[in-house]
Structure formats: C-alpha cells, structure tokens
ZASELO-946273 format. One line per field, with one value per residue (C-alpha): residue number from 1; residue in three letters; x, y, z. Coordinates in steps of 0.05 Angstrom, whole numbers. Example, Ala and Ser with C-alpha at 12.3 -4.5 7.8 and 13.67 -1.06 7.14 Angstrom:
<recs>
keza: c(1  2)
zado: c(ALA  SER)
c1: c(246  273)
c2: c(-90  -21)
c3: c(156  143)
</recs>
This chain:
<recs>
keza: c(1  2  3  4  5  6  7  8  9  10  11  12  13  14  15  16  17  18  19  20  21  22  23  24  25  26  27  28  29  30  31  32  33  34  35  36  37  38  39  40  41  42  43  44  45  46  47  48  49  50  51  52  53  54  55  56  57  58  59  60  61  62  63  64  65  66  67  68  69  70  71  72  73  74  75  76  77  78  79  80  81  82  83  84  85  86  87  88  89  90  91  92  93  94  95  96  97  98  99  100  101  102  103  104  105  106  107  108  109  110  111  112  113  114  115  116  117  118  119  120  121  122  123  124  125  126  127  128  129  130  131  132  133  134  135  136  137  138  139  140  141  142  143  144  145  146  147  148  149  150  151  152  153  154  155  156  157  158  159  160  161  162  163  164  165  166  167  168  169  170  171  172  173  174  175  176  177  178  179  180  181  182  183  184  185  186  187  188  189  190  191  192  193  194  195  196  197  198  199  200  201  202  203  204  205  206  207  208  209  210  211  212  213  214  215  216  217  218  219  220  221  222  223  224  225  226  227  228  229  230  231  232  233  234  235  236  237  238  239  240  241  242  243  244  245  246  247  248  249  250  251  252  253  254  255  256  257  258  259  260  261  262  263  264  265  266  267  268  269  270  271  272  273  274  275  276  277  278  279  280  281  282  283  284  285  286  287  288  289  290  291  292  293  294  295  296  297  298  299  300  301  302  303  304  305  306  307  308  309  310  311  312  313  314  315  316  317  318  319  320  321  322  323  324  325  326  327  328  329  330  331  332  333  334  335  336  337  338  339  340  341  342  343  344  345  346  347  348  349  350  351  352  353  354  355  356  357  358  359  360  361  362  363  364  365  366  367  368  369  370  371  372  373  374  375  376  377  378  379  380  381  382  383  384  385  386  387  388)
zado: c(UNK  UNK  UNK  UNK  UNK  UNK  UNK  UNK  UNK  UNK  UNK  UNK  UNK  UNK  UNK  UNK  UNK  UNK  UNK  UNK  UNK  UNK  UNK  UNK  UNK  UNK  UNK  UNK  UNK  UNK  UNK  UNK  UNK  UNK  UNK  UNK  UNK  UNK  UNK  UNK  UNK  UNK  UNK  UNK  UNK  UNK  UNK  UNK  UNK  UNK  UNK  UNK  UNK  UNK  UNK  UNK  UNK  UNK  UNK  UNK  UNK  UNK  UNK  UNK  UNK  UNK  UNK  UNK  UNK  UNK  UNK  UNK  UNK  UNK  UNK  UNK  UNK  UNK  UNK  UNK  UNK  UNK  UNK  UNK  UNK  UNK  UNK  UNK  UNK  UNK  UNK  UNK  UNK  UNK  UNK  UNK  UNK  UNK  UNK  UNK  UNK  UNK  UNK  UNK  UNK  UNK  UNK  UNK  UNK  UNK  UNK  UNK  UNK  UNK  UNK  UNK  UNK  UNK  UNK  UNK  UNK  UNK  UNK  UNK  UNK  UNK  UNK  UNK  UNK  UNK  UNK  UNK  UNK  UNK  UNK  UNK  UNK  UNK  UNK  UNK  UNK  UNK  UNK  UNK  UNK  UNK  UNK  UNK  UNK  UNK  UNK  UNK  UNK  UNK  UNK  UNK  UNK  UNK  UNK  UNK  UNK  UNK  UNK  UNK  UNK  UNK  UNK  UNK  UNK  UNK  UNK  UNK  UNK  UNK  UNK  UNK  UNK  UNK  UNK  UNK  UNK  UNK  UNK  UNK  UNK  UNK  UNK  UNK  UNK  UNK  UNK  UNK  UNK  UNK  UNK  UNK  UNK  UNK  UNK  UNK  UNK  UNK  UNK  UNK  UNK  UNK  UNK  UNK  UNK  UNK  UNK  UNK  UNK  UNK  UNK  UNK  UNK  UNK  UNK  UNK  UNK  UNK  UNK  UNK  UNK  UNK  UNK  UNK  UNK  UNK  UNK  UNK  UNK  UNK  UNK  UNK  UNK  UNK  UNK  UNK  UNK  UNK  UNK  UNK  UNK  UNK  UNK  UNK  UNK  UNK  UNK  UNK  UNK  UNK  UNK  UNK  UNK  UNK  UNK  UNK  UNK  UNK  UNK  UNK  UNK  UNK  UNK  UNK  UNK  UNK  UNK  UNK  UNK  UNK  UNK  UNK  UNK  UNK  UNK  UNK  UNK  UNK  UNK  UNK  UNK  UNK  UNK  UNK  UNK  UNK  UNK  UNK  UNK  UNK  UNK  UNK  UNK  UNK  UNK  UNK  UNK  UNK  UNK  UNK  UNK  UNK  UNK  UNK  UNK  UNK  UNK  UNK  UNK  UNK  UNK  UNK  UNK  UNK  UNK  UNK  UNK  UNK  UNK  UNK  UNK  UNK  UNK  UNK  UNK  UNK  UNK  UNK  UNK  UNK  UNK  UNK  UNK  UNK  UNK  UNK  UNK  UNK  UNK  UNK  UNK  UNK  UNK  UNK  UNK  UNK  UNK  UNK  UNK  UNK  UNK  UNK  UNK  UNK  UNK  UNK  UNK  UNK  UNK  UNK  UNK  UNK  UNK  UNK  UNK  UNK  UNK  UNK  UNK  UNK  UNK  UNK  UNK  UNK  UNK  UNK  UNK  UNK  UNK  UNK  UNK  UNK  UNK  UNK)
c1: c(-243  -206  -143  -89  -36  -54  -14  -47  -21  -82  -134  -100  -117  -62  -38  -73  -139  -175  -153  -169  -230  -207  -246  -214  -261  -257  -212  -221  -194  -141  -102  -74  -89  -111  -66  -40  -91  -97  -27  -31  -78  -38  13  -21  -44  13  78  80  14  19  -12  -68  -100  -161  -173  -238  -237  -286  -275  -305  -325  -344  -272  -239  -245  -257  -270  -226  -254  -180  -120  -55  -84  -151  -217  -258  -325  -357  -400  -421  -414  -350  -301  -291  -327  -401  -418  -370  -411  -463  -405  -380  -439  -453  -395  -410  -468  -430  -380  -430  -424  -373  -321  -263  -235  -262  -207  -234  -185  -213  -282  -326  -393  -423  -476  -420  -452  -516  -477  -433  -502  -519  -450  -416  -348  -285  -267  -192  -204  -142  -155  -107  -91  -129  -170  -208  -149  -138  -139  -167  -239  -293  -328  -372  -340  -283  -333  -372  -301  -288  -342  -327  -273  -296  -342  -284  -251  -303  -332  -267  -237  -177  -147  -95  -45  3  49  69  32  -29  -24  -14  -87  -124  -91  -101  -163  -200  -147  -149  -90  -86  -30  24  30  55  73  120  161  213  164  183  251  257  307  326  391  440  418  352  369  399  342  296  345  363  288  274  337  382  438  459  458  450  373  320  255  185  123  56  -14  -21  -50  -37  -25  31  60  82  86  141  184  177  199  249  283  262  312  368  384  381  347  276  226  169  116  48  -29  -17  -85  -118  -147  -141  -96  -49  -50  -42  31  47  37  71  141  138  184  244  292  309  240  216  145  112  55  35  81  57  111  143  210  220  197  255  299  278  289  346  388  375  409  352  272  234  171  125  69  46  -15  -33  7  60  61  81  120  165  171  194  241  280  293  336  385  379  385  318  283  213  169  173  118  118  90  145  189  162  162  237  260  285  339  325  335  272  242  186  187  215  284  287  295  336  391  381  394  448  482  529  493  496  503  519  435  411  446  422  350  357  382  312  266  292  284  214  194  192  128  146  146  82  40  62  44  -27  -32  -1  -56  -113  -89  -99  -162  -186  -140  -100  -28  17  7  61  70  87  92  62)
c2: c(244  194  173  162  135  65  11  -21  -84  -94  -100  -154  -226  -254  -320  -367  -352  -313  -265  -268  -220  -187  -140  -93  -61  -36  23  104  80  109  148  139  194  162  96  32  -1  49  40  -37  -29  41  -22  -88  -43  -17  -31  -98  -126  -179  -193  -248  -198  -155  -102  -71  -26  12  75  135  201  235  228  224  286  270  206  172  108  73  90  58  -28  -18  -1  49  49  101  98  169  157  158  109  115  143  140  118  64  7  34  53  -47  -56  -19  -44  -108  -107  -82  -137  -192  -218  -218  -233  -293  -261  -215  -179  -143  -104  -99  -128  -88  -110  -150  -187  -225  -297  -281  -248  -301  -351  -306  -286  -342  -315  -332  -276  -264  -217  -182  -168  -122  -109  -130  -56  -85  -85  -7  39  94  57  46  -23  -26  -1  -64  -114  -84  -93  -154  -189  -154  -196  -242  -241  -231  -295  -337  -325  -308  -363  -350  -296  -254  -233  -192  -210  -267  -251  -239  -319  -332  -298  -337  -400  -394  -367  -408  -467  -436  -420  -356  -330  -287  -232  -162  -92  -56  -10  10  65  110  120  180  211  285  325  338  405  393  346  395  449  398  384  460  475  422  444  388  357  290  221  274  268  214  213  190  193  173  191  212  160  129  60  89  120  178  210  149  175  248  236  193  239  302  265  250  316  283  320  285  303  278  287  270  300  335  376  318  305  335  288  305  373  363  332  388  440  398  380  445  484  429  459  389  367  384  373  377  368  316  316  288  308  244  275  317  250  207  256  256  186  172  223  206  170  122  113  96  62  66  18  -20  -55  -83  -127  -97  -31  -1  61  9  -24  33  49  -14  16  69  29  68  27  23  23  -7  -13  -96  -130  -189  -165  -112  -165  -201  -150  -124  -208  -194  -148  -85  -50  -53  -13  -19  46  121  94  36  71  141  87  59  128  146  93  102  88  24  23  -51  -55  -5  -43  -109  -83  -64  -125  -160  -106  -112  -200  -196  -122  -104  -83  -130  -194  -168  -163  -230  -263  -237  -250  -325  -326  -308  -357  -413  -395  -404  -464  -418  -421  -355  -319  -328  -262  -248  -175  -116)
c3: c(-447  -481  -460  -516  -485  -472  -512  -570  -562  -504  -557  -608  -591  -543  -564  -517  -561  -503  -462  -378  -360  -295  -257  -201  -149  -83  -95  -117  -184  -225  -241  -166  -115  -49  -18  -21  -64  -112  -125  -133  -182  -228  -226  -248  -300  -322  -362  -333  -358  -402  -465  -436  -378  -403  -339  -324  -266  -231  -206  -167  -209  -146  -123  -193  -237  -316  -337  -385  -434  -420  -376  -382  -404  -378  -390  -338  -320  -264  -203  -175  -107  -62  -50  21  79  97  30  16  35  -28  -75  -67  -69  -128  -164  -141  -186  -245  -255  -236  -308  -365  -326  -312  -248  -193  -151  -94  -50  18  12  55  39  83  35  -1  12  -21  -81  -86  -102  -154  -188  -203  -215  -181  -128  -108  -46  -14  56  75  144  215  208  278  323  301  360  333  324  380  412  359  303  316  326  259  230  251  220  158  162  173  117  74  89  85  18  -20  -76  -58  0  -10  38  36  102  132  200  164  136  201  226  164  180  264  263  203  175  107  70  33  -23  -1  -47  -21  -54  -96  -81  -135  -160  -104  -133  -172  -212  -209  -221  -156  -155  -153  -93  -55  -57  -34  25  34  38  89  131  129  100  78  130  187  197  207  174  179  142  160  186  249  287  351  323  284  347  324  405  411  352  377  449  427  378  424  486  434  405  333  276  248  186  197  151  167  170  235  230  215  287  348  365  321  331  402  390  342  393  450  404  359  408  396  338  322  302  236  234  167  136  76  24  -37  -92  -104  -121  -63  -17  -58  -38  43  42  0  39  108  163  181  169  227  217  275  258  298  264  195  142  90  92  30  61  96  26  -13  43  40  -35  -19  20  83  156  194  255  265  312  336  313  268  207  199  220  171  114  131  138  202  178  207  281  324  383  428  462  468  501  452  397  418  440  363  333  374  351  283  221  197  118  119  141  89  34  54  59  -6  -39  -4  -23  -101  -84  -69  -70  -139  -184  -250  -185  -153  -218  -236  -180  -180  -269  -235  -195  -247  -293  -241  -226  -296  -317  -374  -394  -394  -458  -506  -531  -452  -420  -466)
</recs>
C-alpha cells in the first residue's frame, strides 16, 4: 500500500547538491502507536523536515499492520519480527544489518544490541545513538536483568559518535561515569494539544465526572517507579478528586492498588486512554498534573503537560527538575504532596511552565536540533530551500 500523502518536495534535489542519508532504527516504526520514540521519529519526519534530510526507517510488520512504500518524508522498509519483547534483540540486530550501507547518518534510539563494537568495524557509518533513560536503576527488573541492562549501556555509550540525551541529569551520568560529553536534545510536546469544540469538551469532562480546575490528573503505567500508590494515598487522605489513567490490569501489582483505592468516590481510576482529544481535554481542564516518576530522563508526558499551562507537582528528582527548570511544586512522599494539592492553585506556575515548554519544548526546535546534528556529522551546510 502506497501512501499518497507524502510531500513531493522530498524527492527534488535540495540545494546543497546532496541530500543527508539518515537511517532511523530502534523503534516499532510509524505511523506512531507504541511510546516515546515512536513519536520522535512521526516528528523528525514530519512537517518540519527540511529539504536536505532523506529518512529511511525501519519498521516492524509484525507489530505494524500494512506496509506503506512512504509515510509522511520517508521511505519504509520491514523486518518481520517484533520490536520489543523477547525478540527485540533479533529485530537491532536485524536492522542493524539493513542500513549498514547507503547511508550518511545512523540514528539509533535505544541501542540494545550488545555486538555494537564489532559492527561498528564493519559499518563505517556515523551512529547518533539516543540513550534514553537509566532502564537499570528501574525497580520493576531483577539482579540480573539490571546488571544485563547496565552493560547495555554501557555498550551504548561507548561505541556511539555522538550520544544523545535528552535531560540534563542524564549528561550528568555520561559525563560522571565516562568524561564524555553527549548533546542535549529532548522532546516535543505541542502535539498533545488538540482542538475540539466547547461542547465536545464538556462531554469528555461530563463522562469522566468532573468539572473544570476541580480535579487532578495523572497518566502513566503502573509501575512502582512511577509511584502511583504515593499519588493514591495522597489524594485518597485529602478528599480531592483524581483521574488517573493508567494500565491497571497490567500486573498484579496494579490490580492490587485498583482493588485497595477503588472504594474512594474521589478516585477515578481508569484505564488507558489513547484518544488524543479526550486526553487534551483531561489535562487542559484540570487543577494540577502530578507526575510521579521517579526514574529516567525527559519524560514526554511531563512535556506535553507543561503545554497546557496547568501548575504541577512532581515527584523530586533532578531530571524532572531538570525537565520542568525548576519551576514546578515537588513531593517526595504521600504527605508531601496532599499538603501541595490542598493548597490553592497556582495559575501564575501553570503559565510559566508553559512559556518554558513552548522555549525549548516544541517539535519545529527538537527536529532541528537533531537535522543540526546530522549536518555536523557529515560537514554539510543547511539546505537553502529550508523546511519542506
């Protein structure tokens, strides 16, 4: 299936007399349907590719239904294996192999192969490798699987061309722990704001049972690291309504703190929400996110949430320090944070989390940075004719 929406322009010769060969891996592939990544790339792709950038990216047909020549500036090509799970390691290093010539640029997002050095000796293309959050400090994996994990990592550091980073705090690991500097470069988050009549704004609120500024929200998997049973007993002590939206059936931990907070009228405990619309909604009408994470860079929830201009509480650590530029309300436990939402809201905080998060949180600054960044590596000039 063809796909004939893709703009033209992305096949006439850009101005520079060559445009930059840039391969994407490590993702399910686009269109967008599983995370973060994903994402990054339905965006470097997108309306705010420029004219010098020729995208390949490899994607999963075992996750992806159809297959599509081009999407959006890019071409596709197809590995029939999954992305993620058991079979993840096969699926890099499969794609690994596809893209080891007739390219400028590799960009791998979240190397997790760990034969990298010997593939870097045979392929001798530069490698931009984003390496998203610290995945062995998560709770929620054993002994082994952290130390496994670790020198993933590890791997991924070492035998990039240049790191990416996308917080502060994670700089701050590749610098401590190796003395090698990395590129900051986070995510959007403007794409989360949708537009929709007042009346279709109110039936999402009216079927969520709430109404304007007089409800917190949260959204995110239910893991410990994100401690969700902190948010619950706070809001469960204050009286204060919550939505929170997350895969509660997921594990049995999850299920386990559906069953324990389900009996508080207060708490609104949903499950995944994926309509973009209604989850614009949520956010932009309520009194104050709360972001419970606890590990990992830039989190792209917390990112589109500085977009609606809503105050916010996260949990304090540096990296959503960090991403929120100190501008936010913090907690560290269940008493923490029911003393920050009984307080009044504070609109002067939503507003001036907004003002950063369109500063340095916007797609057309994100994909720039990273075209910046392949241009560098290859020694070429912008491309006159600019954005497509």
């Amino acid at each position: 299936m063809k796909d004939t929406n893709h703009n033209n322009n992305h096949d006439s010769h850009s101005q520079t007399g060559r445009r930059i060969r840039v391969a994407i891996i490590g993702t399910q592939g686009v269109p967008a349907q599983y995370g973060g990544f994903e994402t990054l790339v339905e965006n470097l792709i997108g309306e705010h590719c420029s004219a010098d950038i020729d995208y390949t990216v490899i994607c999963s047909s075992a996750d992806l239904p159809g297959r599509m020549e081009r999407y959006k500036n890019a071409r596709l090509k197809y590995i029939g294996v999954p992305a993620n799970g058991a079979k993840s390691l096969l699926y890099d290093a499969i794609s690994l192999w596809m893209v080891r010539k007739g390219f400028d640029v590799i960009l791998y997002l979240g190397a997790a192969v760990p034969v990298l050095k010997s593939y870097k000796r045979m392929a001798k293309t530069p490698m931009i490798i984003n390496i998203d959050g610290l995945s062995q400090l998560r709770d929620k994996y054993g002994k082994w699987q952290k130390k496994y994990l670790a020198y993933i990592k590890n791997n991924e550091i070492l035998r990039a061309d240049l790191i990416v980073a996308d917080n502060e705090g994670i700089r701050e690991y590749v610098s401590d722990n190796y003395g090698l500097p990395s590129e900051l470069i986070a995510y959007g988050g403007d794409q989360a704001l949708m537009e929709m009549s007042p009346a279709d704004e109110r039936a999402i609120l009216e079927a969520y049972g709430v109404e304007p500024g007089e409800y917190g929200i949260a959204v995110c998997r239910i893991e410990p690291e994100n401690n969700p049973e902190m948010v619950l007993e706070a809001y469960a002590r204050s009286g204060r309504k919550l939505v929170y939206i997350g895969n509660w059936e997921k594990s049995e931990y999850g299920r386990e703190l559906r069953r324990r907070y389900s009996g508080y009228t207060n708490l609104n405990l949903h499950d995944p929400e994926y309509d973009l619309k209604t989850l614009s909604a949520l956010r932009g009408n309520a009194g104050m996110y709360i972001h419970g994470h606890s590990v990992g860079g830039t989190n792209p929830s917390l990112v589109e949430a500085m977009f609606f201009g809503r105050p916010i509480a996260a949990f304090d650590v540096n990296y959503n320090r960090y991403t929120t530029f100190g501008s936010a309300s913090y907690f560290t436990d269940a008493d923490s944070l029911r003393k920050l939402i009984s307080q009044p809201a504070d609109a002067a905080q939503g507003e001036a989390l907004k003002r950063l998060a369109y500063e340095h949180y916007t797609w057309r600054h994100i994909v720039d940075l990273y075209e910046q960044a392949y241009r560098r590596m290859v020694g070429a000039p912008k491309a006159k004719g600019g954005k497509r």
